[in-house]
N, C-alpha and C positions, 0 to 999 in steps of 0.2 A: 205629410205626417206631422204631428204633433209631438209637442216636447215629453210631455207624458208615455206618448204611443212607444217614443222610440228608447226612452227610459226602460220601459219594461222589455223592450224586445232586449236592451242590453243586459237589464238581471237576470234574463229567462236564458239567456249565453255562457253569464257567468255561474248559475246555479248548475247548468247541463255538462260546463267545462269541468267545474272543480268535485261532479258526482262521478263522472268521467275519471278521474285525475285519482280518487279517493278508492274507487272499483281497482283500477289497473294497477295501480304502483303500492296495493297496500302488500306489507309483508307477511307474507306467510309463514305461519307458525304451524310447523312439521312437529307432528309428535309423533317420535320416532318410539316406540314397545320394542321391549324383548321377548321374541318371539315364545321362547320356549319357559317365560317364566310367567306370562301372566295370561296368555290366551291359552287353548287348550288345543294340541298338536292334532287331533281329531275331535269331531262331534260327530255322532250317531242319535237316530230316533227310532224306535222301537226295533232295539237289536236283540238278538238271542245269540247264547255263546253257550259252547257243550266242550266241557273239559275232559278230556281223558290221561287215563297216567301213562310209564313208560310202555304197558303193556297193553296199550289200547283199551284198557275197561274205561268204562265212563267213571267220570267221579261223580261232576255236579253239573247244573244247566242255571245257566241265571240270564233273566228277560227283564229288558227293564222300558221304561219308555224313553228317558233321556241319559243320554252317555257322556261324557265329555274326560277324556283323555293327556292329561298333562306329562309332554316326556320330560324334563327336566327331574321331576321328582319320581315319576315314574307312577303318579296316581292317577286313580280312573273313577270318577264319581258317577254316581249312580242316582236315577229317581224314578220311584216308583219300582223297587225290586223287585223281583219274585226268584226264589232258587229252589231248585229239587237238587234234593242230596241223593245217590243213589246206593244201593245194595249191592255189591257184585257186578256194578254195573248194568242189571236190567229192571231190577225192582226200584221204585222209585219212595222212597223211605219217608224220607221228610220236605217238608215244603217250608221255607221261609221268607216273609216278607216282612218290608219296611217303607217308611218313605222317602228315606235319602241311603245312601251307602259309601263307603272311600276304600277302594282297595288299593290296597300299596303294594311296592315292588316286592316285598317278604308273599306274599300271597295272604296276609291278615283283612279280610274282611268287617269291617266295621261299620254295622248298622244302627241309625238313629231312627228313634220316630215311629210307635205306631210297631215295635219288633214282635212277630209273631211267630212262631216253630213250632209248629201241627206234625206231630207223626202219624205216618199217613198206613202204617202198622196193625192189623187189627187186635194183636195180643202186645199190645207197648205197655210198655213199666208207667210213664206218660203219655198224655195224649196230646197238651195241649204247652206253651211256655211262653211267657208273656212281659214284655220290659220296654222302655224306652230306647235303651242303647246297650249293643252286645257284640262281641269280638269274636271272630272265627276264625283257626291258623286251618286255611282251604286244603292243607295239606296233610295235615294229621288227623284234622274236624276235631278239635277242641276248641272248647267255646267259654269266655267270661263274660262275666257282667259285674259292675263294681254299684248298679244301682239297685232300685225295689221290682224283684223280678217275682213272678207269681207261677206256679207250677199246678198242673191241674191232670188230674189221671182219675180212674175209673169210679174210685172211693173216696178221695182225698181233690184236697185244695192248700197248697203249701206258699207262704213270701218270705221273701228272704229278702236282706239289703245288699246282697252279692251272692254271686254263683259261679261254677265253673265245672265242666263236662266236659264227656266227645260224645256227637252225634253217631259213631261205629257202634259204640259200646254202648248207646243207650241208658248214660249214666250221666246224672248233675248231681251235684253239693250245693246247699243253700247255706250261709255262711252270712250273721251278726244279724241279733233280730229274729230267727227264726219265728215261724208261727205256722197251725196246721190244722185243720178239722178233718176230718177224718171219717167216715159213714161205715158201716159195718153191713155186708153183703145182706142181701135180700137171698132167704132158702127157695 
């Protein structure tokens, strides 16, 4: 062999040792998370959940596509909503969607994005209710909105820069800004 030949068998040694050496003994950096504050205690993909109260009536049904569950705080986000509010439990009243949602341990639903609440009614005082982001206490069904929310029923077209109702009673306040057109019934 040659001086050259055996030169490189000995860099081809030293590069194999020290990639060797560099693999096995490098230290490992453990990143340790808390479990319960940054991941989310469950994930679900296309779940359905149907609430009922003490007395077994149905309240409401909410479907979403993506779930994710945080216990720590006890919130539950949502994407791609969809909820029916229901009547007595068998009529199903109103429909509302969004595209994100965060429900918290109080039972306050809070939807961003795209919020829409169709009474599904065919004699409703409104038909239609329309905002970016809107607050439901799941338990009473009152509902705010602190933004530009647009109300829409059989003759009328109403915005407001804030609101607040219950989905039971069939009743919203439109509040700072008002604004309304109005049509007058065809005989």
């Amino acid at each position: 062999m040659t001086g050259s030949r055996i030169f490189q068998i000995v860099l081809i040694g030293i590069v194999c040792f020290s990639g060797y050496y560099l693999l096995v003994n490098q230290e490992q950096d453990v990143i340790q998370v808390a479990p319960n504050v940054e991941l989310p205690m469950f994930t679900g993909r296309h779940v359905t959940n149907t609430n009922y109260d003490l007395d077994g009536i149905r309240n409401y049904k909410i479907s979403s596509l993506k779930l994710d569950h945080y216990a720590q705080s006890g919130d539950t986000l949502f994407d791609n909503l969809i909820m029916y509010v229901y009547r007595e439990g068998t009529t199903e009243e109103w429909q509302v969607v969004s595209d994100k949602a965060v429900l918290d341990k109080n039972n306050h639903l809070t939807l961003m994005g795209n919020v829409i609440a169709t009474n599904l009614l065919p004699d409703a005082s409104f038909e239609t209710l329309t905002t970016n982001k809107m607050t439901i206490e799941l338990d009473s069904k009152n509902f705010n909105s602190d933004v530009l929310v647009t109300l829409k029923g059989p003759q009328f077209v109403n915005t407001g820069q804030a609101m607040k109702g219950n989905l039971d009673d069939n009743t919203a306040v439109l509040f700072n800004h008002v604004k309304g057109i109005y049509e007058k019934a065809k005989p």
